[in-house]
C-alpha positions in Angstrom: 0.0 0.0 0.0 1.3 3.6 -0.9 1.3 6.5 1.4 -1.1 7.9 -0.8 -3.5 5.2 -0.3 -2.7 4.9 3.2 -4.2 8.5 3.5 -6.9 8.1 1.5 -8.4 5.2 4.2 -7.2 7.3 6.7 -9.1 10.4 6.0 -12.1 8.8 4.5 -12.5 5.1 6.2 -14.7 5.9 9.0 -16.9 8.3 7.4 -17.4 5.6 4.0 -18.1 2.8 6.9 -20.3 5.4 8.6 -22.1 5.8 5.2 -22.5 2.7 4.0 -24.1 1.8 7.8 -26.8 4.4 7.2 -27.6 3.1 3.7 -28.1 -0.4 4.9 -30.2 0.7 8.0 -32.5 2.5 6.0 -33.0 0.2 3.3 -33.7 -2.9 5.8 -36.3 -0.4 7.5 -37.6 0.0 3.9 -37.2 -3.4 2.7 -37.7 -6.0 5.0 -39.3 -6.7 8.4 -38.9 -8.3 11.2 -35.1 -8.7 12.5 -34.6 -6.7 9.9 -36.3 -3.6 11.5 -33.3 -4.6 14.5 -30.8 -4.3 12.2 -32.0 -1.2 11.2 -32.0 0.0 14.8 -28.6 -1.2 15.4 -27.3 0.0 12.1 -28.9 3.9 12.4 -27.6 4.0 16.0 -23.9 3.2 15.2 -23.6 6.8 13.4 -25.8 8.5 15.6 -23.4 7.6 18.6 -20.5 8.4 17.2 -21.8 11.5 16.4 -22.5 12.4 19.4 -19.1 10.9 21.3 -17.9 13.4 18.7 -20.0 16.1 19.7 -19.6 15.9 23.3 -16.0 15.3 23.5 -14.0 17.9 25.2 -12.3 20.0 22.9 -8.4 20.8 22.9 -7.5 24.5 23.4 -11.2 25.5 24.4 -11.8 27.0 28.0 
């Protein structure tokens, strides 16, 4: 792997695995029913929770 790959993931990994998580949740909400409603749930929570961790994560520098 080149550096310049090795960025790439590195800038954009979390937020494509981020994506991809919402597009699954809300296409088994759509889609299907049943545990697949769950794994909605599960899969619509994961980026809601991080973005909050993020949120409410003390910032650096910040009084």
């Amino acid at each position: 792997m080149t550096l310049r790959q090795a960025s790439f993931i590195r800038i954009w990994g979390i937020p494509i695995v981020l994506a991809a998580l919402t597009c699954f949740g809300l296409l088994s909400a759509l889609l299907g029913t049943g545990a697949w409603h769950w794994a909605s749930w599960l899969c619509l929570a994961i980026p809601l929770i991080t973005g909050l961790a993020y949120w409410l994560r003390p910032r650096k520098g910040t009084r």
